[in-house]
LUMMAR-690196 format. One record per residue: residue in one letter; x, y, z of N, C-alpha, C, O in turn. Coordinates in Angstrom, 3 decimals. Layout:
N
+--------+----------+----------+----------+----------+----------+----------+----------+----------+----------+----------+----------+----------+
! residu !     n.xx !     n.yy !     n.zz !    ca.xx !    ca.yy !    ca.zz !     c.xx !     c.yy !     c.zz !     o.xx !     o.yy !     o.zz !
+--------+----------+----------+----------+----------+----------+----------+----------+----------+----------+----------+----------+----------+
!      A !        X !        Y !        Z !        X !        Y !        Z !        X !        Y !        Z !        X !        Y !        Z !
...
+--------+----------+----------+----------+----------+----------+----------+----------+----------+----------+----------+----------+----------+
// end
This chain:
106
+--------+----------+----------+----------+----------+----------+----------+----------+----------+----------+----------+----------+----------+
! residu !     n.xx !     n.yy !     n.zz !    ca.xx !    ca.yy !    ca.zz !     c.xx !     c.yy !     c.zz !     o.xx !     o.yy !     o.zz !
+--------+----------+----------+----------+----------+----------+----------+----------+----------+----------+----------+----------+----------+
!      X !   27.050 !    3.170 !   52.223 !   25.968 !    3.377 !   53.154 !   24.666 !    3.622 !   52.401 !   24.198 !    4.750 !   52.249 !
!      X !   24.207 !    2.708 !   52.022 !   22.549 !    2.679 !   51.488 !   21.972 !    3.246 !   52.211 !   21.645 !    4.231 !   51.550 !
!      X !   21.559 !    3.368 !   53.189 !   20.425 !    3.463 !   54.067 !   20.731 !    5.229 !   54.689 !   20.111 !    5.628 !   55.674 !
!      X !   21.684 !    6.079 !   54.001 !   21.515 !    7.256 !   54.173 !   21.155 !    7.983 !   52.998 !   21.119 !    9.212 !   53.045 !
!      X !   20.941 !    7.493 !   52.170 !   19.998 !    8.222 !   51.358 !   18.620 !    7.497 !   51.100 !   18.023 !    7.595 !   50.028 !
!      X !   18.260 !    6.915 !   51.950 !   16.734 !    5.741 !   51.529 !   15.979 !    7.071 !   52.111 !   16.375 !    7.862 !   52.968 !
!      X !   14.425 !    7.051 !   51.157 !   13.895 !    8.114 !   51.637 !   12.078 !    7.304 !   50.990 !   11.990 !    7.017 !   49.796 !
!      X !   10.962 !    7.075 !   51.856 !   10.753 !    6.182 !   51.393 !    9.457 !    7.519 !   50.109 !    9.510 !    8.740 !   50.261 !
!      X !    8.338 !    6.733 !   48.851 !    8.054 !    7.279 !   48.058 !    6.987 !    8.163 !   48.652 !    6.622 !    9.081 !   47.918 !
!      X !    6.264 !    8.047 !   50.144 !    4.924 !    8.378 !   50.341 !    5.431 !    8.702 !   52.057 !    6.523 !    8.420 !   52.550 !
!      X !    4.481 !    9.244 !   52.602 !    4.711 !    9.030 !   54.139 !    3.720 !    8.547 !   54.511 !    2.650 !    8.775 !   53.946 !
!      X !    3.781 !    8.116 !   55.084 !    2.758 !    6.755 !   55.503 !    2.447 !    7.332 !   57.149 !    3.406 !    7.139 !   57.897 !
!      X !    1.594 !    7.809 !   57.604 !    1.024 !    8.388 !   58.937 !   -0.151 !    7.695 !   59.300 !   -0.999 !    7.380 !   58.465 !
!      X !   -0.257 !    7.403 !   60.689 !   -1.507 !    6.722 !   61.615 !   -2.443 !    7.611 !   61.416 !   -2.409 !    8.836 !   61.537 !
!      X !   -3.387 !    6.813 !   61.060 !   -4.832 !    7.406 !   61.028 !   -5.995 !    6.927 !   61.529 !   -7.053 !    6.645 !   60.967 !
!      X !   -5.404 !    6.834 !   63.502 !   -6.364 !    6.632 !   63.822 !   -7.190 !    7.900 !   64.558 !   -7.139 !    9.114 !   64.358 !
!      X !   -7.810 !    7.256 !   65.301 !   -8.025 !    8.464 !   66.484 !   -7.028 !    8.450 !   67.733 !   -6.765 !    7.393 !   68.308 !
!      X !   -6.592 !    9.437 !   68.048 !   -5.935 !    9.661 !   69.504 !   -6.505 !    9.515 !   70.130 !   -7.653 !    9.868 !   69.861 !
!      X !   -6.212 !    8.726 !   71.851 !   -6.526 !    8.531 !   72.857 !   -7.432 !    9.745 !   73.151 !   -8.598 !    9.379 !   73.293 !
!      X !   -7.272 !   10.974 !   73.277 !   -8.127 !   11.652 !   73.500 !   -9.074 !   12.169 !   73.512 !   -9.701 !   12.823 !   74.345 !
!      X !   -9.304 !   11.667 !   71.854 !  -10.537 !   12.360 !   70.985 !  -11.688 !   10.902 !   71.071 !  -12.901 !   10.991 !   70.883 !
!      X !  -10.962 !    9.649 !   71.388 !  -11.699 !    8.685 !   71.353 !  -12.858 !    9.084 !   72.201 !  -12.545 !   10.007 !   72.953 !
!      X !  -14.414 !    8.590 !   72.357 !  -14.942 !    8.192 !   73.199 !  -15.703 !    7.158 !   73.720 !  -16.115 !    6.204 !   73.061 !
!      X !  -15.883 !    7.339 !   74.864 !  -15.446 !    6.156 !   76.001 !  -16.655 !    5.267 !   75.530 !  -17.661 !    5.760 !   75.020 !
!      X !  -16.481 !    3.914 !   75.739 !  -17.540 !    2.890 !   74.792 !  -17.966 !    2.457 !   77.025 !  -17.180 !    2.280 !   77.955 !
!      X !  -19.194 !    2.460 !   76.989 !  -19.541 !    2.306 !   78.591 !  -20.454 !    0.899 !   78.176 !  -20.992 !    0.784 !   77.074 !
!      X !  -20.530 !   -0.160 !   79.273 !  -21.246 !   -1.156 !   78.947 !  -22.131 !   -1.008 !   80.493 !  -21.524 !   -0.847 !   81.552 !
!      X !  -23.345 !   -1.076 !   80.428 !  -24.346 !   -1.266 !   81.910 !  -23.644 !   -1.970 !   82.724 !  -22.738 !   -2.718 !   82.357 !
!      X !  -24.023 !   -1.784 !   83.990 !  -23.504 !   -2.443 !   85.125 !  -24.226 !   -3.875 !   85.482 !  -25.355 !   -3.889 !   85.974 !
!      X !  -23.467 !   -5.122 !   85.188 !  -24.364 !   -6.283 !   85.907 !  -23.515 !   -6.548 !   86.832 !  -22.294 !   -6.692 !   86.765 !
!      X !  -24.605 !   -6.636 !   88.165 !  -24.299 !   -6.994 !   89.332 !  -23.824 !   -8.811 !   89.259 !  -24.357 !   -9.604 !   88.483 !
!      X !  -22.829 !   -9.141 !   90.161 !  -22.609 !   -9.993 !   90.303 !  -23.640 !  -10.963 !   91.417 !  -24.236 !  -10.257 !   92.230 !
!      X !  -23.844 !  -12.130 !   91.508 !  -24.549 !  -12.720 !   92.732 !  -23.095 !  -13.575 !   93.192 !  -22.559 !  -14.334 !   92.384 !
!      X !  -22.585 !  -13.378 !   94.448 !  -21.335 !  -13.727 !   94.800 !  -22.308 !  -15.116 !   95.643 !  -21.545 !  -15.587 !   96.487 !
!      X !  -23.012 !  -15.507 !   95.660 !  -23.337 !  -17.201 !   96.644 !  -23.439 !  -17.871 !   94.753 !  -23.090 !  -18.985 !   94.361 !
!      X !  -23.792 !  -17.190 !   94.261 !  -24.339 !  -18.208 !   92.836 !  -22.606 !  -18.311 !   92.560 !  -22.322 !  -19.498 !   92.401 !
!      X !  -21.459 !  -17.475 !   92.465 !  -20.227 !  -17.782 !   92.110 !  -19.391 !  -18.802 !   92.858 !  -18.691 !  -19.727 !   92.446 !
!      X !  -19.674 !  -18.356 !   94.102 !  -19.019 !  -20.063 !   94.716 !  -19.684 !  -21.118 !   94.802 !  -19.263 !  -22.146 !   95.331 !
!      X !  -20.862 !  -20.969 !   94.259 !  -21.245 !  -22.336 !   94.162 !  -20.840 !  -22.757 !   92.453 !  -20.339 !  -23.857 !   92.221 !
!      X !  -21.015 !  -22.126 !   91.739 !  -20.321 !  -22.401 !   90.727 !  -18.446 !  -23.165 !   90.778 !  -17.879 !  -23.956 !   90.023 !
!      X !  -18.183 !  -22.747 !   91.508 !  -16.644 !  -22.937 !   91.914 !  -16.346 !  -24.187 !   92.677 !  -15.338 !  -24.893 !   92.678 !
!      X !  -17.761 !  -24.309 !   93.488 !  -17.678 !  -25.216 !   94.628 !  -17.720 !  -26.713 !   93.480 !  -16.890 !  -27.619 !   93.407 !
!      X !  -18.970 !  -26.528 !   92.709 !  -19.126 !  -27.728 !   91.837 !  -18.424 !  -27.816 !   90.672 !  -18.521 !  -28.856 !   90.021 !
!      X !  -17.701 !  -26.881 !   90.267 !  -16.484 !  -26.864 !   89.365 !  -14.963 !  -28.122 !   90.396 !  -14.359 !  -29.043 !   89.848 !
!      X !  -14.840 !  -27.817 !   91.406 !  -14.217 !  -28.399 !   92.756 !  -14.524 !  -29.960 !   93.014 !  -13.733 !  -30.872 !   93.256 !
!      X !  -15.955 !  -29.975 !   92.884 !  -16.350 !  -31.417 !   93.164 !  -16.369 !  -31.840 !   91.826 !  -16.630 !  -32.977 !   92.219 !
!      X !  -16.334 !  -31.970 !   90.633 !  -16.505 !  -32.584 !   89.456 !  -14.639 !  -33.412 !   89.276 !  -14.331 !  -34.577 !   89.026 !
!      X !  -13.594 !  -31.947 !   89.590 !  -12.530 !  -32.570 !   89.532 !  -12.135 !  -33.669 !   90.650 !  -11.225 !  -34.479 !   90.476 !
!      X !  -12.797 !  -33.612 !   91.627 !  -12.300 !  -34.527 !   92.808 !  -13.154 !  -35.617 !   92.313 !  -12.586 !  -36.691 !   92.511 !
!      X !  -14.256 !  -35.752 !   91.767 !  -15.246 !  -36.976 !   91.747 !  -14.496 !  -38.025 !   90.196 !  -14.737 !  -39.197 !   89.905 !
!      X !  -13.574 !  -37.024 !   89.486 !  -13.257 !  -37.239 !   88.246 !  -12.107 !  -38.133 !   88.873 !  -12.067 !  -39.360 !   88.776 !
!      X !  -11.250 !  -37.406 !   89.479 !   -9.886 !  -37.699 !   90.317 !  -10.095 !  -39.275 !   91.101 !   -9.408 !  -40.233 !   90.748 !
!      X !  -10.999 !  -39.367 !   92.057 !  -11.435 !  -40.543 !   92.622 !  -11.728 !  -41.697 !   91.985 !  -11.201 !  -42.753 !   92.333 !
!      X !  -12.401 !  -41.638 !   91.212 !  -13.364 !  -42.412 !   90.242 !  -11.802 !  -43.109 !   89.050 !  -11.485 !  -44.288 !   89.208 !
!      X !  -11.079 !  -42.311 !   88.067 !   -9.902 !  -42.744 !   87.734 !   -8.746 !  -43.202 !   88.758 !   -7.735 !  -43.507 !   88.125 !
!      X !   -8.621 !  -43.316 !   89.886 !   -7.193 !  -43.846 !   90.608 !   -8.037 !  -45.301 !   90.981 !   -7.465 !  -46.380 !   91.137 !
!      X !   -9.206 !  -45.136 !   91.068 !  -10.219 !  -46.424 !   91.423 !  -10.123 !  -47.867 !   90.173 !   -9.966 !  -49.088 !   90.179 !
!      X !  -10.304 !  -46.913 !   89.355 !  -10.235 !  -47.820 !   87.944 !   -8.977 !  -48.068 !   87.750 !   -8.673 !  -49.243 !   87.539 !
!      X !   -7.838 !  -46.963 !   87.769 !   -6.455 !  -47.426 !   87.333 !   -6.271 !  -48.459 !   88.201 !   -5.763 !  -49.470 !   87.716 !
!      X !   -6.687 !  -48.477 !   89.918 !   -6.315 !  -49.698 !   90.786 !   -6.885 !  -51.223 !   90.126 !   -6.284 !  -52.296 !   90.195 !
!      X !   -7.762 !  -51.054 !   89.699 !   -8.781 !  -52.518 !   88.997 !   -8.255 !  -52.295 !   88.105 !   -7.172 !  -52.516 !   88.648 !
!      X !   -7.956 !  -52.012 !   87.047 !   -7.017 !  -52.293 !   85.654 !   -5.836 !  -52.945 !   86.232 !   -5.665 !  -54.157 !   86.102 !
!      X !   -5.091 !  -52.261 !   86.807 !   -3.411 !  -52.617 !   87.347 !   -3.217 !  -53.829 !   88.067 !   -2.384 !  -54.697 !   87.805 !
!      X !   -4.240 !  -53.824 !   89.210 !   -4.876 !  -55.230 !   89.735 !   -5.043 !  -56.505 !   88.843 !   -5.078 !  -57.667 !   89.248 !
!      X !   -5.137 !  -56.074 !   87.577 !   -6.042 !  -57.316 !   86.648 !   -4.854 !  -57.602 !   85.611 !   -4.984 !  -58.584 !   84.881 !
!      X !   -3.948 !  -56.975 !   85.522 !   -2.454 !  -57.198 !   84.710 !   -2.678 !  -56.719 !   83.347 !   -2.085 !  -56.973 !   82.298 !
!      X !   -3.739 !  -55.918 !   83.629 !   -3.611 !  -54.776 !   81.939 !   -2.681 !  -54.096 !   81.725 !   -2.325 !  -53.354 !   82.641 !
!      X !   -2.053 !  -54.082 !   80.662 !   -0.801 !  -53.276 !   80.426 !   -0.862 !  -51.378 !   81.291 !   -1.873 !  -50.739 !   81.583 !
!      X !    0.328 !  -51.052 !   81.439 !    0.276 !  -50.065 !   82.486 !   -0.292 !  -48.664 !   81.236 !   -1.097 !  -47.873 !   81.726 !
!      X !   -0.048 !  -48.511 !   80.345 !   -0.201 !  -47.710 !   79.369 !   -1.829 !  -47.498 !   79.455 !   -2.506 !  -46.559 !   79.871 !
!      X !   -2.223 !  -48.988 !   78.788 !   -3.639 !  -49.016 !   78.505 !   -4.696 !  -48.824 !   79.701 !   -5.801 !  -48.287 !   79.787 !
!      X !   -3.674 !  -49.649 !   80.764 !   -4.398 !  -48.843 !   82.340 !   -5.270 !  -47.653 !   82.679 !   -6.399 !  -47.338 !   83.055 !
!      X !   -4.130 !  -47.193 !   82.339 !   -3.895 !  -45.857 !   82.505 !   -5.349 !  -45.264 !   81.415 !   -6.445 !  -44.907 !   81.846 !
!      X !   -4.967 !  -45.306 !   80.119 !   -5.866 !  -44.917 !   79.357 !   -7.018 !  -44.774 !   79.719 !   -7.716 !  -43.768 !   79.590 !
!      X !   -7.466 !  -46.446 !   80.512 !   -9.120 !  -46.817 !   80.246 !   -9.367 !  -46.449 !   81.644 !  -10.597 !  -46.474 !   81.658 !
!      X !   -9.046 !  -46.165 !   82.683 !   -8.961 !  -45.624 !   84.153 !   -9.373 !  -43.722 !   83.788 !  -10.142 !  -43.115 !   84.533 !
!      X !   -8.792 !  -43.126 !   82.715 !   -9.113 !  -41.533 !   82.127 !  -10.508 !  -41.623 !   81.354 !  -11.195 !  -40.625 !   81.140 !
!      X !  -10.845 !  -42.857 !   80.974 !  -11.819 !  -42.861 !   80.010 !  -13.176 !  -43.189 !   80.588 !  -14.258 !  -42.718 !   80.238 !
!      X !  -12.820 !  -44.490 !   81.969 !  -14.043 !  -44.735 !   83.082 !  -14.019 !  -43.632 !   84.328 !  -14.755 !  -43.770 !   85.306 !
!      X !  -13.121 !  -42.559 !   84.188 !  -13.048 !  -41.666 !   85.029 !  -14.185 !  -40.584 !   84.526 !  -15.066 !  -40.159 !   85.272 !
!      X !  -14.037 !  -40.222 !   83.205 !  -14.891 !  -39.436 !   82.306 !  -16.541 !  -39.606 !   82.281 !  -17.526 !  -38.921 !   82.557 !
!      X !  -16.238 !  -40.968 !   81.772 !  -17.655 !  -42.080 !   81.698 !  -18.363 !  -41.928 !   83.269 !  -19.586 !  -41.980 !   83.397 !
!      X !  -17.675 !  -41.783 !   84.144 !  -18.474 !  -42.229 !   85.864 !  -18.565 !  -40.429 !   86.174 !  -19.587 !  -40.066 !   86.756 !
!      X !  -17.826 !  -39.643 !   85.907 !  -18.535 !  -38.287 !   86.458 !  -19.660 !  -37.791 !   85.563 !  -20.539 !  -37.115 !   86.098 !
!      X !  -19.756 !  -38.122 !   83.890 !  -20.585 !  -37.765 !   83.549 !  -22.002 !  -38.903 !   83.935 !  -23.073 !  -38.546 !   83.444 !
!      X !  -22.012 !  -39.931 !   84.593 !  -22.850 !  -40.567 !   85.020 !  -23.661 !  -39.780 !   86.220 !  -24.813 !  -39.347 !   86.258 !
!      X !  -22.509 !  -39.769 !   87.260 !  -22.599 !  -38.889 !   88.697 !  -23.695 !  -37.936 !   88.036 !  -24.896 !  -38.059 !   88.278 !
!      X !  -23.209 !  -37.055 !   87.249 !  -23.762 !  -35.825 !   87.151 !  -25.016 !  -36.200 !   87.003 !  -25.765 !  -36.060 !   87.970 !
!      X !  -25.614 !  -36.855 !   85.552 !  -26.584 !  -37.567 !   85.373 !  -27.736 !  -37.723 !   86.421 !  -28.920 !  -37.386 !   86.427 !
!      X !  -26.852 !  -38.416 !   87.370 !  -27.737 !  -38.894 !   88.700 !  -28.263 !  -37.745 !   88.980 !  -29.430 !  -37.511 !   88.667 !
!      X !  -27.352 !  -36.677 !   89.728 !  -27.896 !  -35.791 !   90.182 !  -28.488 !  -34.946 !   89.629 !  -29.366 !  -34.542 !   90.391 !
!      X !  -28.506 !  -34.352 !   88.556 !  -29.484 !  -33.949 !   88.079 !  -30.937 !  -33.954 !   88.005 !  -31.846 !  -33.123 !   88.017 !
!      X !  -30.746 !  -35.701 !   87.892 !  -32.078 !  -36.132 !   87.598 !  -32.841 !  -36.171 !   89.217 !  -34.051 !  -36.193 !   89.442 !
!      X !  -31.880 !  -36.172 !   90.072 !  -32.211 !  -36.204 !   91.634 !  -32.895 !  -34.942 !   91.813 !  -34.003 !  -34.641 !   92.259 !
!      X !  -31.888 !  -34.266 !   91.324 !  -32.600 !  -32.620 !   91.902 !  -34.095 !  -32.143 !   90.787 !  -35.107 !  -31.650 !   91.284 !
!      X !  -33.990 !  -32.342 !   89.642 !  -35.160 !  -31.993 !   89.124 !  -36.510 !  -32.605 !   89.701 !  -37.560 !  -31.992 !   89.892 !
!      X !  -36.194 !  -34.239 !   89.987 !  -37.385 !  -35.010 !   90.348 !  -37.379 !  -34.173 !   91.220 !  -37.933 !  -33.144 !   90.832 !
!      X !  -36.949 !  -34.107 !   92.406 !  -37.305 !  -33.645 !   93.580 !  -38.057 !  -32.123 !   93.761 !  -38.973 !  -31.735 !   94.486 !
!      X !  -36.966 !  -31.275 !   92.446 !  -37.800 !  -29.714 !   92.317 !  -39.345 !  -29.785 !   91.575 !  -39.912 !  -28.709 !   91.388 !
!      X !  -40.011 !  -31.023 !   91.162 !  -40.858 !  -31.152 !   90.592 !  -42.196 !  -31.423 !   91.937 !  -43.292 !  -30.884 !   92.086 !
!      X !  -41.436 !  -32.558 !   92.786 !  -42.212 !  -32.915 !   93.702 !  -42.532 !  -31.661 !   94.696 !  -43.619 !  -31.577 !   95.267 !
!      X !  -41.604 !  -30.794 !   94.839 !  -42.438 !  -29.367 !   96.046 !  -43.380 !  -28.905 !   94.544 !  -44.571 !  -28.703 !   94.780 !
!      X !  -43.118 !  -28.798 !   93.643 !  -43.761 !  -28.150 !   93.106 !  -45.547 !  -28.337 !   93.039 !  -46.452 !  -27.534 !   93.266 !
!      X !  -45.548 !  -29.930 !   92.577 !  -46.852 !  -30.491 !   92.835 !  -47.216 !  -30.485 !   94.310 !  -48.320 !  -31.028 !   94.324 !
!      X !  -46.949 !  -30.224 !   95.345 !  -47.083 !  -30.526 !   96.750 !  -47.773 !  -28.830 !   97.024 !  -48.875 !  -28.720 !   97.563 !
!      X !  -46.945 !  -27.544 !   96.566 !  -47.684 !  -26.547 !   96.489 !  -49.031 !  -26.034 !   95.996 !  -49.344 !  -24.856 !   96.169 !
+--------+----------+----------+----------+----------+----------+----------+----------+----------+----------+----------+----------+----------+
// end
């Protein structure tokens, strides 16, 4: 039985602080804006559906056209990618023109 006389050379003890003595690290309070979060959510929502649409569209015209089902597939994920970051594009550029035009109108 080795291990009844193992005794090790040092004692080796935690040196941290105890839960108790710690103190409490406080960070300021930021308020949340709960309409700015679902809209965040909402267009998090529409990016995957516009992504979703846009690839079953393309996989149909690939598959339609007798491209291998693999590569279909591939280039249907890749014009799915390619067409929401277009979408977005658009709108963007929709909404800035437009936040530009009240602006000059004021």
């Amino acid at each position: 039985m080795a291990l009844r006389d193992y005794r090790p050379d040092s004692y080796h003890y935690d040196e941290t602080i105890p839960k108790e003595k710690r103190q409490a690290t406080y960070q300021a309070y930021q308020a949340t804006n709960p309409a700015k979060e679902r809209l965040k959510e909402f267009f998090f929502f529409l990016n995957i559906a516009i992504f979703s649409i846009i690839t079953v569209i393309a996989a149909y015209i690939y598959l339609s056209n007798h491209v291998p089902i693999f590569l279909a597939f591939l280039l249907a994920i890749v014009t799915g990618l390619i067409g929401l970051k277009l979408v977005q594009f658009f709108i963007k550029k929709k909404f800035y023109s437009s936040k530009n035009r009240t602006k000059i109108r004021k």
